[in-house]
PDB file of N, CA, C and O in Angstrom:
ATOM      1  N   UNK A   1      37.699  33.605  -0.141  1.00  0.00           N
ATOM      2  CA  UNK A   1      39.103  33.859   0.114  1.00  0.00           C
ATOM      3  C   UNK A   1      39.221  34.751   1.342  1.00  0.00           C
ATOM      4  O   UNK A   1      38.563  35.773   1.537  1.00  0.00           O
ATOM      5  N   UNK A   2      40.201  34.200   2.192  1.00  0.00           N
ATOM      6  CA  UNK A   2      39.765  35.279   3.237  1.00  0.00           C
ATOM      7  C   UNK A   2      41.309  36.124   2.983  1.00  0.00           C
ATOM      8  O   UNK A   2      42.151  35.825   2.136  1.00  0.00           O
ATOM      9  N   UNK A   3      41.388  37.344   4.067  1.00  0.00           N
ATOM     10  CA  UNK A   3      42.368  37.867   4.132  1.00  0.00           C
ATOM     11  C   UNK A   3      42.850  37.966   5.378  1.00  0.00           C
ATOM     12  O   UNK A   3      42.232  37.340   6.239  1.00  0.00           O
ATOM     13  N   UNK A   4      43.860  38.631   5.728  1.00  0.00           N
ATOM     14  CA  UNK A   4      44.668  38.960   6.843  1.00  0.00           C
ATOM     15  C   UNK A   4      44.179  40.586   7.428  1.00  0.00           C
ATOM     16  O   UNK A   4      44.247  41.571   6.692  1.00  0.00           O
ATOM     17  N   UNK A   5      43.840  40.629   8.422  1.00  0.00           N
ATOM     18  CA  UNK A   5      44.005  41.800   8.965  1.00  0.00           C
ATOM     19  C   UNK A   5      44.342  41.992  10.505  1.00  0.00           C
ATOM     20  O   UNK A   5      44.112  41.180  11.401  1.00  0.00           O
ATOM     21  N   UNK A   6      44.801  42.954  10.594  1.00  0.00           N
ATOM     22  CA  UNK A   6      45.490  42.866  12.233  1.00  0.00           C
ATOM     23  C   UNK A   6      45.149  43.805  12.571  1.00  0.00           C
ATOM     24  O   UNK A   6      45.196  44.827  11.886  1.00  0.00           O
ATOM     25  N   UNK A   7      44.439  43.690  14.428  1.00  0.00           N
ATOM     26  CA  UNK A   7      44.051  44.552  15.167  1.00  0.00           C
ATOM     27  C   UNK A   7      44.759  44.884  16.459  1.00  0.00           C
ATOM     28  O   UNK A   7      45.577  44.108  16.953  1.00  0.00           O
ATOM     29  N   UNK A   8      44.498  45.830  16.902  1.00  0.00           N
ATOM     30  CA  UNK A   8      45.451  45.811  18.129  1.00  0.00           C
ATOM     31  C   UNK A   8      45.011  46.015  19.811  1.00  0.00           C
ATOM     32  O   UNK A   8      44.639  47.089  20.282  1.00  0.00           O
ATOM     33  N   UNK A   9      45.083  45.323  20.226  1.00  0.00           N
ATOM     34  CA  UNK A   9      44.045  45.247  21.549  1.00  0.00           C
ATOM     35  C   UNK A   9      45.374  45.024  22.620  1.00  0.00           C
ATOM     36  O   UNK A   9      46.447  44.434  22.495  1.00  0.00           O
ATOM     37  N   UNK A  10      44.844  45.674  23.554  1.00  0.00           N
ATOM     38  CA  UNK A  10      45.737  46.111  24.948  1.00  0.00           C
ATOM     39  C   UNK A  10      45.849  44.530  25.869  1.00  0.00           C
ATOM     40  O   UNK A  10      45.129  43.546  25.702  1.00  0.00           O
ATOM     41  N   UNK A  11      46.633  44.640  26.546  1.00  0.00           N
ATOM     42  CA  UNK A  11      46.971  43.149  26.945  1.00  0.00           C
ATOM     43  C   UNK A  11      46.058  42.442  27.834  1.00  0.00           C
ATOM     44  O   UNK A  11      45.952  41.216  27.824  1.00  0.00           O
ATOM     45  N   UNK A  12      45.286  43.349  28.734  1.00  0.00           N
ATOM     46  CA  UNK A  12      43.984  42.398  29.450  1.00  0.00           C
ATOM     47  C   UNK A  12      43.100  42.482  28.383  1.00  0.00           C
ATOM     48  O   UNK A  12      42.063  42.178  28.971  1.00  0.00           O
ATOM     49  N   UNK A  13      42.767  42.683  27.202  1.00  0.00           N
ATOM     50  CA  UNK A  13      41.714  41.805  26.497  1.00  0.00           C
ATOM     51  C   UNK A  13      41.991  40.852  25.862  1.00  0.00           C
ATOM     52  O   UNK A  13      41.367  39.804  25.696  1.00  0.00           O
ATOM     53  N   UNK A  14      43.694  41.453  25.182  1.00  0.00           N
ATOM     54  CA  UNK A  14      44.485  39.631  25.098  1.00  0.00           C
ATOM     55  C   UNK A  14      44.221  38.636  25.632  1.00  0.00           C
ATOM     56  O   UNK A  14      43.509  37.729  25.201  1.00  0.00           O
ATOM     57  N   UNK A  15      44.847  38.715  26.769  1.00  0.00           N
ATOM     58  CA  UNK A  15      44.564  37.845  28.060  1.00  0.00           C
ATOM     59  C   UNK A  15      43.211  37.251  27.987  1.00  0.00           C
ATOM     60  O   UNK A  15      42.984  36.083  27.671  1.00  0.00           O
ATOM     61  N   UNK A  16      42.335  38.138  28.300  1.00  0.00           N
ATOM     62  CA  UNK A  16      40.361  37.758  28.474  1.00  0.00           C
ATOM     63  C   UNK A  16      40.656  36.873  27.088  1.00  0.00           C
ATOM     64  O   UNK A  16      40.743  35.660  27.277  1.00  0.00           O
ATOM     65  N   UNK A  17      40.795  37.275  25.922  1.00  0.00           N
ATOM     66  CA  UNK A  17      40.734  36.431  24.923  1.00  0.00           C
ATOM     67  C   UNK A  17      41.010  34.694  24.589  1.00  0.00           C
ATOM     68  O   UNK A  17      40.296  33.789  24.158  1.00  0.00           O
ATOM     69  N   UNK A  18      42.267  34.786  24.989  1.00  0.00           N
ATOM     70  CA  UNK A  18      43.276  33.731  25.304  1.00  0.00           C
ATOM     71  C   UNK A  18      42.625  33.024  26.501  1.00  0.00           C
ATOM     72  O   UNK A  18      42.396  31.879  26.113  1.00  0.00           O
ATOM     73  N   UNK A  19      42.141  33.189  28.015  1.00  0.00           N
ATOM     74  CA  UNK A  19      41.536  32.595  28.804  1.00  0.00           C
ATOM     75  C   UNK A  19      40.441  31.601  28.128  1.00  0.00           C
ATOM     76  O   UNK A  19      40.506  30.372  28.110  1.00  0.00           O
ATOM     77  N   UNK A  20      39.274  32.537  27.496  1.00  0.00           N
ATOM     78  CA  UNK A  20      38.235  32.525  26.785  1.00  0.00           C
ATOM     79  C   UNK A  20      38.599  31.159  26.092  1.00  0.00           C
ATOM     80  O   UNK A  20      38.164  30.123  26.595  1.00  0.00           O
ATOM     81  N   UNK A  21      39.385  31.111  24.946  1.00  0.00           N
ATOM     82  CA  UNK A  21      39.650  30.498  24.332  1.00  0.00           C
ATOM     83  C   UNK A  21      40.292  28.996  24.771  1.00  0.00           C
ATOM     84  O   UNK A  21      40.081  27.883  24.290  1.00  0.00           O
ATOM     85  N   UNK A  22      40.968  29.328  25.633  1.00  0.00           N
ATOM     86  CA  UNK A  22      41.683  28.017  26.377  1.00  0.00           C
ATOM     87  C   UNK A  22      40.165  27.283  27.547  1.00  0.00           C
ATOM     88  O   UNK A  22      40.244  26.453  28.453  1.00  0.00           O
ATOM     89  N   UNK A  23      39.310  27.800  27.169  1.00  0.00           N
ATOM     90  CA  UNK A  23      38.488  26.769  28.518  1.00  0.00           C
ATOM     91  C   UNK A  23      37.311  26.513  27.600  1.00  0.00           C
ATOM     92  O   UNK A  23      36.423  25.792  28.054  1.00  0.00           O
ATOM     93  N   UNK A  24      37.142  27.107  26.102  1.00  0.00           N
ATOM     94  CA  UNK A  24      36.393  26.281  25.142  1.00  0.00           C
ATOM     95  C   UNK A  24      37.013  25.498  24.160  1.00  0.00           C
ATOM     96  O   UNK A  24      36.437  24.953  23.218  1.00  0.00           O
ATOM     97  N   UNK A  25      38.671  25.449  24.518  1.00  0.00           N
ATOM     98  CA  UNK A  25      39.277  24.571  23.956  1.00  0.00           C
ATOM     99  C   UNK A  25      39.036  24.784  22.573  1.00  0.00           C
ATOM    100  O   UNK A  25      39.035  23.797  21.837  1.00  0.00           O
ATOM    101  N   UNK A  26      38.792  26.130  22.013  1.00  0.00           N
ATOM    102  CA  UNK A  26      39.488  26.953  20.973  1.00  0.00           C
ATOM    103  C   UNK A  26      40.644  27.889  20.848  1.00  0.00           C
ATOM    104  O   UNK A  26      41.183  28.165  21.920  1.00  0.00           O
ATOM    105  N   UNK A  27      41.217  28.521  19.612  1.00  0.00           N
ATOM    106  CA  UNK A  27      41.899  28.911  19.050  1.00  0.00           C
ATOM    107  C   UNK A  27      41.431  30.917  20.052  1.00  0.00           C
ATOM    108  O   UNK A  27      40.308  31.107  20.520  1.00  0.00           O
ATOM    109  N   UNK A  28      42.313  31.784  20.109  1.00  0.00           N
ATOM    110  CA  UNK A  28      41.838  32.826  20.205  1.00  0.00           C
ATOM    111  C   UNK A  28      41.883  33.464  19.012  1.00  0.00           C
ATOM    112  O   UNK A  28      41.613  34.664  19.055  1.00  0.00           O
ATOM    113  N   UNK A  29      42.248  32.821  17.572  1.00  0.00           N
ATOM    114  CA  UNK A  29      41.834  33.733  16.163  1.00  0.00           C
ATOM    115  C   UNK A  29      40.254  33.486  16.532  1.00  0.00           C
ATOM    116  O   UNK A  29      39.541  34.363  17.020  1.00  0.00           O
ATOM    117  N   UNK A  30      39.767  32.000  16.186  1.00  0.00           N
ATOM    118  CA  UNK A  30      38.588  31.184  16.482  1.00  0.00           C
ATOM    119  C   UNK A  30      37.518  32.152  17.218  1.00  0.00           C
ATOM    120  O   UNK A  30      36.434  32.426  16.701  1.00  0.00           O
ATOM    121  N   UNK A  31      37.963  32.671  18.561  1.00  0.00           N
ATOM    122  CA  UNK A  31      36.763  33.775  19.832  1.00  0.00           C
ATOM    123  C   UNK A  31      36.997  34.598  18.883  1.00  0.00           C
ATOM    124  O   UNK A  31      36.596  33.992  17.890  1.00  0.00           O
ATOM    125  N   UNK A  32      37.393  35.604  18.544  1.00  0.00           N
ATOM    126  CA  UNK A  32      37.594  36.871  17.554  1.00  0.00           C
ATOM    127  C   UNK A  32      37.042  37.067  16.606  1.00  0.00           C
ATOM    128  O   UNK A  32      36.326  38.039  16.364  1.00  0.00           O
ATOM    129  N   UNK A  33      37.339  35.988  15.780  1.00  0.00           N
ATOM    130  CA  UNK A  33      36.326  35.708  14.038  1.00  0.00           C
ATOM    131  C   UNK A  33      34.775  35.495  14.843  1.00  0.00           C
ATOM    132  O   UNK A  33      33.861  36.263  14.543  1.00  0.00           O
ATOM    133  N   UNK A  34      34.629  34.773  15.527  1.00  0.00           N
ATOM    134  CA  UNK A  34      33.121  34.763  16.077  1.00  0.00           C
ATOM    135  C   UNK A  34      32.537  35.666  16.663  1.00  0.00           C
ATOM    136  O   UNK A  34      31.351  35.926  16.458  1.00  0.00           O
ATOM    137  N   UNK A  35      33.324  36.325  17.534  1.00  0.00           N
ATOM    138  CA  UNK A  35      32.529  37.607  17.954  1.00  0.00           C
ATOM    139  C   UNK A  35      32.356  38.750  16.940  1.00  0.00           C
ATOM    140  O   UNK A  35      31.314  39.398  16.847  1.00  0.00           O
ATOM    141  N   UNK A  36      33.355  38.933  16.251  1.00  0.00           N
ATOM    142  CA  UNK A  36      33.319  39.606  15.045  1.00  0.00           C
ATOM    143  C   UNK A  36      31.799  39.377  14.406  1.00  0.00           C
ATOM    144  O   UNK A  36      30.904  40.222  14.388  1.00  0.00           O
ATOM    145  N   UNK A  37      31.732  37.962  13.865  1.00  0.00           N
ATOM    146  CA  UNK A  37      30.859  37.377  12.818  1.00  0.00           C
ATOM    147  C   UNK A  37      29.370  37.887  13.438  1.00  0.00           C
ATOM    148  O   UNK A  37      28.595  38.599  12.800  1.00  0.00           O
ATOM    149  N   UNK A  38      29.115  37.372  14.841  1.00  0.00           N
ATOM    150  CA  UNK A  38      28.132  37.930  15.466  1.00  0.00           C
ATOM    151  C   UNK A  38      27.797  39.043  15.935  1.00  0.00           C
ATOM    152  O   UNK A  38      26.642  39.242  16.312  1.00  0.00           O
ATOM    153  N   UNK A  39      28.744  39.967  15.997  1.00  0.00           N
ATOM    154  CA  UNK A  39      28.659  41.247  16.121  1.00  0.00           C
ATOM    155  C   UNK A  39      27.888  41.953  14.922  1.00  0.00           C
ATOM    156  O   UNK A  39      26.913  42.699  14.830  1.00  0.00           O
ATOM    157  N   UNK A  40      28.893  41.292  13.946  1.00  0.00           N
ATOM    158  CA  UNK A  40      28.125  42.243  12.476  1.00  0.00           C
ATOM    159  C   UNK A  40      26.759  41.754  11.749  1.00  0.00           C
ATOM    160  O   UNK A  40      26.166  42.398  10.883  1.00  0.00           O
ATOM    161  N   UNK A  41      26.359  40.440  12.286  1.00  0.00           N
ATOM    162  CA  UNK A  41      25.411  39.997  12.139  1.00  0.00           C
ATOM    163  C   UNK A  41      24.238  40.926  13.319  1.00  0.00           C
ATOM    164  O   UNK A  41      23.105  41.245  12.957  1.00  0.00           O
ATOM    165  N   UNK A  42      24.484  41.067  13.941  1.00  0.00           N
ATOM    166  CA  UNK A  42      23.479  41.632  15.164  1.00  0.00           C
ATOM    167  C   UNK A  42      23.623  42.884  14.695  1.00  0.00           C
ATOM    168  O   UNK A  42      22.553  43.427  14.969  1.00  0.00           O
ATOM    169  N   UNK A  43      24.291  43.637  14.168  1.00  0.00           N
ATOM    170  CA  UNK A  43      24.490  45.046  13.814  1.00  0.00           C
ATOM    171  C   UNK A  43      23.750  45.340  12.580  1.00  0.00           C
ATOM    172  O   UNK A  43      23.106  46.385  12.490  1.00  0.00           O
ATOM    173  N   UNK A  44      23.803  44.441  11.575  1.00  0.00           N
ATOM    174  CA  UNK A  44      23.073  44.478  10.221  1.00  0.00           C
ATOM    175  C   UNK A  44      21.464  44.265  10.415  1.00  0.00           C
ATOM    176  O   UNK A  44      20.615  44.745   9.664  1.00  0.00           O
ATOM    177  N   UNK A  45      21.233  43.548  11.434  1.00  0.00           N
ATOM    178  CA  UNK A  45      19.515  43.215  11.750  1.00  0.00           C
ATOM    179  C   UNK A  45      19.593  44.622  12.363  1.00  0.00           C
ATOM    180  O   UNK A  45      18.708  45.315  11.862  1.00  0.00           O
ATOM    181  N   UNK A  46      20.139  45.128  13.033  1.00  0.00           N
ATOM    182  CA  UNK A  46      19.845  46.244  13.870  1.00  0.00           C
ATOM    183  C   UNK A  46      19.511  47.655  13.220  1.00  0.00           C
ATOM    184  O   UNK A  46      18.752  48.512  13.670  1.00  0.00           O
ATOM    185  N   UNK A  47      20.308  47.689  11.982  1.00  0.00           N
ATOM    186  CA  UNK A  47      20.601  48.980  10.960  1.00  0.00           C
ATOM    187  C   UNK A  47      18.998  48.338   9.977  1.00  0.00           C
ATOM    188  O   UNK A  47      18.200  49.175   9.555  1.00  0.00           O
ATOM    189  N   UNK A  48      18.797  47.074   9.785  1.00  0.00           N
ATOM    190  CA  UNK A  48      17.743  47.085   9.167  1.00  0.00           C
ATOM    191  C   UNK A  48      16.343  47.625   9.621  1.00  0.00           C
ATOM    192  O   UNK A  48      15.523  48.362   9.073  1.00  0.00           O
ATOM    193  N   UNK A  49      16.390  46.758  11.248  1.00  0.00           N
ATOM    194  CA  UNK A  49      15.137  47.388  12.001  1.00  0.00           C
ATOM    195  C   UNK A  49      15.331  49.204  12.101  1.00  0.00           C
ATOM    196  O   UNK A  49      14.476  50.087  12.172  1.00  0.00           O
ATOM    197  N   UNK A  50      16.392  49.250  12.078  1.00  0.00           N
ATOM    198  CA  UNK A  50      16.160  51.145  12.232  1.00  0.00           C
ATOM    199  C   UNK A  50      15.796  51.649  10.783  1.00  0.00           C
ATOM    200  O   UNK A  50      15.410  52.814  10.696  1.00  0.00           O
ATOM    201  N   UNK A  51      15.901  50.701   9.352  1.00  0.00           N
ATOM    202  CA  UNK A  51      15.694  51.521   7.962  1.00  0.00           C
ATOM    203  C   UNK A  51      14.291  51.562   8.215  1.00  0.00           C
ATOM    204  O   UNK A  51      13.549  52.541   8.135  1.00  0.00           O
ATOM    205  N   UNK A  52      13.828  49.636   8.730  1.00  0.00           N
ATOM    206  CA  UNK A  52      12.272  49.805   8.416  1.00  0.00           C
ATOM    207  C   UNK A  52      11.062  50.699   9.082  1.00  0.00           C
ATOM    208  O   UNK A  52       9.919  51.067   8.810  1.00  0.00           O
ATOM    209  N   UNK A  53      12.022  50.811  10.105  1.00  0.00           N
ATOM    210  CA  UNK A  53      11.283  52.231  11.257  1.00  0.00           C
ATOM    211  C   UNK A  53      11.420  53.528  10.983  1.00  0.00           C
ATOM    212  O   UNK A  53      10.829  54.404  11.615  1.00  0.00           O
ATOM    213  N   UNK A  54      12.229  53.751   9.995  1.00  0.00           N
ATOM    214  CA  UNK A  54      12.343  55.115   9.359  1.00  0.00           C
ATOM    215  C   UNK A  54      11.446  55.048   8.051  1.00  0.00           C
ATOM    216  O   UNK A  54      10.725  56.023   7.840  1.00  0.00           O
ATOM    217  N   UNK A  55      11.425  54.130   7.269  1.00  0.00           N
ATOM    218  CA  UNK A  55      10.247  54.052   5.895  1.00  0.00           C
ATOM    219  C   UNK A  55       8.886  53.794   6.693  1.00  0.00           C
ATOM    220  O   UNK A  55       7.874  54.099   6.063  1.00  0.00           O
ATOM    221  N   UNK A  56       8.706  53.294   7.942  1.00  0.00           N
ATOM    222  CA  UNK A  56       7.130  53.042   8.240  1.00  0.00           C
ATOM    223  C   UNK A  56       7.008  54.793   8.619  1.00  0.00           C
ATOM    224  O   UNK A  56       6.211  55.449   7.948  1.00  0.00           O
ATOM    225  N   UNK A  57       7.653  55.344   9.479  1.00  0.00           N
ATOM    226  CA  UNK A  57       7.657  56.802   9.571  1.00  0.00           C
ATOM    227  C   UNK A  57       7.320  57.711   8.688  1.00  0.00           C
ATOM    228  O   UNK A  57       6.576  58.686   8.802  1.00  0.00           O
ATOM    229  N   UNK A  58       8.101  57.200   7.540  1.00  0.00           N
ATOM    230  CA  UNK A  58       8.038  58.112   6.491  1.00  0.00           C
ATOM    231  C   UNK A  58       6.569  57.841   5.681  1.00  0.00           C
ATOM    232  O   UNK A  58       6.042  58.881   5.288  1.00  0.00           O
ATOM    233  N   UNK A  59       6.155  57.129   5.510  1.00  0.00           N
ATOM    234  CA  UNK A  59       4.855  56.298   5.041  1.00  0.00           C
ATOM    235  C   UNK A  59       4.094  57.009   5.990  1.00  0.00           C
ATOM    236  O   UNK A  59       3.157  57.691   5.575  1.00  0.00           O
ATOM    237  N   UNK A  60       4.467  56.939   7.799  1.00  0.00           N
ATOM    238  CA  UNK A  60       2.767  57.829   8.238  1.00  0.00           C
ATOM    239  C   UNK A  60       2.921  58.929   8.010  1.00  0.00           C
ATOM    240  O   UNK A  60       1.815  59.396   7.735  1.00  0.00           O
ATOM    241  N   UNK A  61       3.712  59.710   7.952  1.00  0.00           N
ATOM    242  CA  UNK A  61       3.869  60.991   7.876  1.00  0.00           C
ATOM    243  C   UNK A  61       2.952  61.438   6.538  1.00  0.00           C
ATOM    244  O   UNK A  61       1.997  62.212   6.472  1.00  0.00           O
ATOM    245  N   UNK A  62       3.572  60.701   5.575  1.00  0.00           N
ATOM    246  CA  UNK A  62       2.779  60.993   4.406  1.00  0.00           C
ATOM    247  C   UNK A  62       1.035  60.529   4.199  1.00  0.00           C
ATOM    248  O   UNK A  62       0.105  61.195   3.742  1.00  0.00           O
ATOM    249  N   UNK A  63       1.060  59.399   4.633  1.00  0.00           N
ATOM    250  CA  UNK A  63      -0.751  58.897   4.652  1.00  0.00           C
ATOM    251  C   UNK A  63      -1.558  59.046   5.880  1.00  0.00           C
ATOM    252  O   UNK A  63      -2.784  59.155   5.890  1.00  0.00           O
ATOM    253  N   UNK A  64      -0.667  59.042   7.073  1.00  0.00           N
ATOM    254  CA  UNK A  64      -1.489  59.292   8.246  1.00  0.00           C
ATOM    255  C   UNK A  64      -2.382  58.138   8.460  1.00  0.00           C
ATOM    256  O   UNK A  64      -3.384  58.148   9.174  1.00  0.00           O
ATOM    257  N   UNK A  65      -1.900  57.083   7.736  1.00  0.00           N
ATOM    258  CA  UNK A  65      -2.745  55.315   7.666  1.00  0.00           C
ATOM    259  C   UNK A  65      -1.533  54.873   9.168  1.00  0.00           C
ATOM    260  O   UNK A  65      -0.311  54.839   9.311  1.00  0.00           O
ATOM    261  N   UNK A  66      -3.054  54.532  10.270  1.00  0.00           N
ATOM    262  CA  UNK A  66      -2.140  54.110  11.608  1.00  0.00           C
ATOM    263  C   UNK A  66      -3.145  53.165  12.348  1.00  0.00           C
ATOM    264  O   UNK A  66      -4.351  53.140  12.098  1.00  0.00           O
ATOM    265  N   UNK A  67      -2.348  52.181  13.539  1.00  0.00           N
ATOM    266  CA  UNK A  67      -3.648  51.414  14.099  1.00  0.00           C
ATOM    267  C   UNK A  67      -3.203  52.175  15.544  1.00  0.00           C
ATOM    268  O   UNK A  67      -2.073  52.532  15.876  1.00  0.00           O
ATOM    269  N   UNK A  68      -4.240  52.280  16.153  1.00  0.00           N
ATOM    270  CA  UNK A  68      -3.947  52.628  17.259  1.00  0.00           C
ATOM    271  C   UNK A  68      -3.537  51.631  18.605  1.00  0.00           C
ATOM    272  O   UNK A  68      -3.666  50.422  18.797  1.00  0.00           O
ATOM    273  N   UNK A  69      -3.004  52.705  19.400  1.00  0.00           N
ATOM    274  CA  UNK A  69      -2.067  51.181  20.738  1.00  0.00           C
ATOM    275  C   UNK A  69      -3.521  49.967  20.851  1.00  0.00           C
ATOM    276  O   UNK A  69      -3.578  48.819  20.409  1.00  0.00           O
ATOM    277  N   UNK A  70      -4.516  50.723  21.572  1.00  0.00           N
ATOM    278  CA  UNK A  70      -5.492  49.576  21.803  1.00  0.00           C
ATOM    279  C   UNK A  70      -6.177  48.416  20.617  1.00  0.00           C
ATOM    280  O   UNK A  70      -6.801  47.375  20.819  1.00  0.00           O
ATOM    281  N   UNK A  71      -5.711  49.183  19.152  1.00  0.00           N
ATOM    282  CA  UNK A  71      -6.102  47.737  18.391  1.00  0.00           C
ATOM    283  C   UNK A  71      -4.646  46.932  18.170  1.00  0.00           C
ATOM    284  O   UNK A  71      -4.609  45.835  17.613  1.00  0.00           O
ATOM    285  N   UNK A  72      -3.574  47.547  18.625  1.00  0.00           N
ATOM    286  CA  UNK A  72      -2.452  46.786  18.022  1.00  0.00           C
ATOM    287  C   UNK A  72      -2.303  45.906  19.247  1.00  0.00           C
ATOM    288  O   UNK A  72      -1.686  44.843  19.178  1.00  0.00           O
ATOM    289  N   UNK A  73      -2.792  46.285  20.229  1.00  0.00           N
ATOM    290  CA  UNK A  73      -2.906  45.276  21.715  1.00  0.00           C
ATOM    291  C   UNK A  73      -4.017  44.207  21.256  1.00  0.00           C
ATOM    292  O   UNK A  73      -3.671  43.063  20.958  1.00  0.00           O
ATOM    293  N   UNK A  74      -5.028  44.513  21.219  1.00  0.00           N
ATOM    294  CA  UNK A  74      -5.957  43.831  21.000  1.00  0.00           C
ATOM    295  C   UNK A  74      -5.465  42.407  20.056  1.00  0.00           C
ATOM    296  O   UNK A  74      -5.562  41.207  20.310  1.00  0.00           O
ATOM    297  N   UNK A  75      -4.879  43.182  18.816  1.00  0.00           N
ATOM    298  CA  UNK A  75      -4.365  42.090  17.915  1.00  0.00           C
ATOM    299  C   UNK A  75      -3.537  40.949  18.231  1.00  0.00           C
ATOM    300  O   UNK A  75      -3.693  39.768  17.919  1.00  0.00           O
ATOM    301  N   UNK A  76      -2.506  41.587  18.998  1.00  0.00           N
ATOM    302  CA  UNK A  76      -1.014  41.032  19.332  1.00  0.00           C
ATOM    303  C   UNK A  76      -2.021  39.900  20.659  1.00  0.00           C
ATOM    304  O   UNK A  76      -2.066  38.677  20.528  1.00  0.00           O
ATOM    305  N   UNK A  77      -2.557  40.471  21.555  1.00  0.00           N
ATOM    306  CA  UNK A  77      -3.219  39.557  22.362  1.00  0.00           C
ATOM    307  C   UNK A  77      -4.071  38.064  22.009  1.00  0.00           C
ATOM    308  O   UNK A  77      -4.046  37.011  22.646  1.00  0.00           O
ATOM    309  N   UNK A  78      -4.790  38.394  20.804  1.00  0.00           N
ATOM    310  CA  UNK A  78      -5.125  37.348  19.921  1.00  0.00           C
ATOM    311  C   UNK A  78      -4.125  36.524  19.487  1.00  0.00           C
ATOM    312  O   UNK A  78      -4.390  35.357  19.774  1.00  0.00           O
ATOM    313  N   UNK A  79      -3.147  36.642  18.949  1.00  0.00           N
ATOM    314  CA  UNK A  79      -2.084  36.121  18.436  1.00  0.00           C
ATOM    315  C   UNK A  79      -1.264  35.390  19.700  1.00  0.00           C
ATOM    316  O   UNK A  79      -1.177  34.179  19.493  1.00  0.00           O
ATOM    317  N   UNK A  80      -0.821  35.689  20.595  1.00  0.00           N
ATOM    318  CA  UNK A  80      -0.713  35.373  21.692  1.00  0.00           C
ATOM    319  C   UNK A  80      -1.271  34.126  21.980  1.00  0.00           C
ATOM    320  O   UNK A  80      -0.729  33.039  22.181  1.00  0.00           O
ATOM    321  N   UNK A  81      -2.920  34.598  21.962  1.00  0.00           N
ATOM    322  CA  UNK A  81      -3.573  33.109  22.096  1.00  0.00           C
ATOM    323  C   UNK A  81      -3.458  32.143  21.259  1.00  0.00           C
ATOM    324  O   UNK A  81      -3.803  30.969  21.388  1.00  0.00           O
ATOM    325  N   UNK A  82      -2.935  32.697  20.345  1.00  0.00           N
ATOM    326  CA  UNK A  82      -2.688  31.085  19.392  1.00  0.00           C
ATOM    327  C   UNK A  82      -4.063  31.194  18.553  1.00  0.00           C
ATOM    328  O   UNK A  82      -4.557  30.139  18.154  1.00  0.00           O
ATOM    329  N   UNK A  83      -4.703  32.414  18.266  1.00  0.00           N
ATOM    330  CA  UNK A  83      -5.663  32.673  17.044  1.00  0.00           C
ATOM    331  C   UNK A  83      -4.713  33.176  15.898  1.00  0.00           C
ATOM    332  O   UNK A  83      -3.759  33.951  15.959  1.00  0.00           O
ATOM    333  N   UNK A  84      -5.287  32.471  14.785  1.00  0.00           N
ATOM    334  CA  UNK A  84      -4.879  32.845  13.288  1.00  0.00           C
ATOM    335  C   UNK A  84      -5.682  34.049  12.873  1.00  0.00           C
ATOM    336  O   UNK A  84      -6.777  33.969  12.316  1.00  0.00           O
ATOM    337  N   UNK A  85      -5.150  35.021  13.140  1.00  0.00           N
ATOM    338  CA  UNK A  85      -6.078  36.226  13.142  1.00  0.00           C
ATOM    339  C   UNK A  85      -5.216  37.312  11.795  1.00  0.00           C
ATOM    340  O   UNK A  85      -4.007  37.464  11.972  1.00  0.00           O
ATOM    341  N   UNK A  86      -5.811  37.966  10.606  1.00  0.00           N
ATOM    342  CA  UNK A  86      -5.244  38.887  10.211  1.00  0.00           C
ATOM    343  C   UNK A  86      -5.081  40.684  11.066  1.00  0.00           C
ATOM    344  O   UNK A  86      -5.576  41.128  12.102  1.00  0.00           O
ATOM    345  N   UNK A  87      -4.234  41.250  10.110  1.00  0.00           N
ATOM    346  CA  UNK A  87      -3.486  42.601  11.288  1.00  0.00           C
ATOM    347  C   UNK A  87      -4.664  43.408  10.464  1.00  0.00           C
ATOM    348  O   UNK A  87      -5.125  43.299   9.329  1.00  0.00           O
ATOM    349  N   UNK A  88      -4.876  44.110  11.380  1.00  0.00           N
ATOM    350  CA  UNK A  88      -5.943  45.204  11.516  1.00  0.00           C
ATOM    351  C   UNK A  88      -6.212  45.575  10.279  1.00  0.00           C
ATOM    352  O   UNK A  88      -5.576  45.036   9.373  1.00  0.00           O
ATOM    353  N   UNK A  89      -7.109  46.473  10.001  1.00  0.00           N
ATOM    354  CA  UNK A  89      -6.486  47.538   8.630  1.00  0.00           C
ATOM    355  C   UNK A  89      -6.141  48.614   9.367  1.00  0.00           C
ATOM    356  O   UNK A  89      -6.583  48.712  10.511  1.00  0.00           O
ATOM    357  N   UNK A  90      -5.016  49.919   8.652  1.00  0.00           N
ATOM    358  CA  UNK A  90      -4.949  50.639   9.130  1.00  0.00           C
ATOM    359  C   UNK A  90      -5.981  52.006   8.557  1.00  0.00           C
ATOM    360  O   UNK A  90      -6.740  51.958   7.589  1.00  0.00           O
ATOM    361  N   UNK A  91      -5.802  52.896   9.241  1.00  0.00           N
ATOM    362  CA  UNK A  91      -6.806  54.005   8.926  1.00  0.00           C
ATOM    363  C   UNK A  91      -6.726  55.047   9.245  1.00  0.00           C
ATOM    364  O   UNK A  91      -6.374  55.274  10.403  1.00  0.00           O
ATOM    365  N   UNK A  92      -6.973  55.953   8.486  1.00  0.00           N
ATOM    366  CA  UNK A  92      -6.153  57.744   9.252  1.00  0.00           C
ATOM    367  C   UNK A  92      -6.946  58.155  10.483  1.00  0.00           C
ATOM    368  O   UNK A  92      -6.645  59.178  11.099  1.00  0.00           O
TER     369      UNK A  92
END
């Protein structure tokens, strides 16, 4: 079910909107709901990558289990090549 909500935007982004919309031969609700949709989609991956970078943090802090730059290069370089390679172990 959707709902109604109204925002209020100054008249050159109107405009930008309405342009936008008239040369993809959409609606300007249509540009709005989409940038919206993709906005909060790109924002939610974004808030996730920052949780999981705060729990891997919190994890070294506590175990001090880490690979260092030159094996995580090493690895990623393998992989690269198109080897089926497992990730390091880590190690204090």
């Amino acid at each position: 079910m959707a709902t109604t909500t109204s925002i209020k935007l100054n008249e050159d982004l109107k405009q930008r909107i309405q342009h936008l919309a008239d040369s993809r031969r959409r609606t300007a609700h249509w540009i709005m709901r989409d940038a919206i949709t993709q906005y909060v989609a790109r924002e939610e991956k974004r808030e996730s990558f920052k949780q999981d970078a705060l729990k891997a943090w919190d994890h070294y802090q506590q175990t001090g289990r880490h690979l260092s730059l030159e094996e995580a290069d090493a690895w990623l370089e393998k992989l690269e090549a198109g080897e089926d390679v497992e990730i390091p172990e880590c190690h204090s």
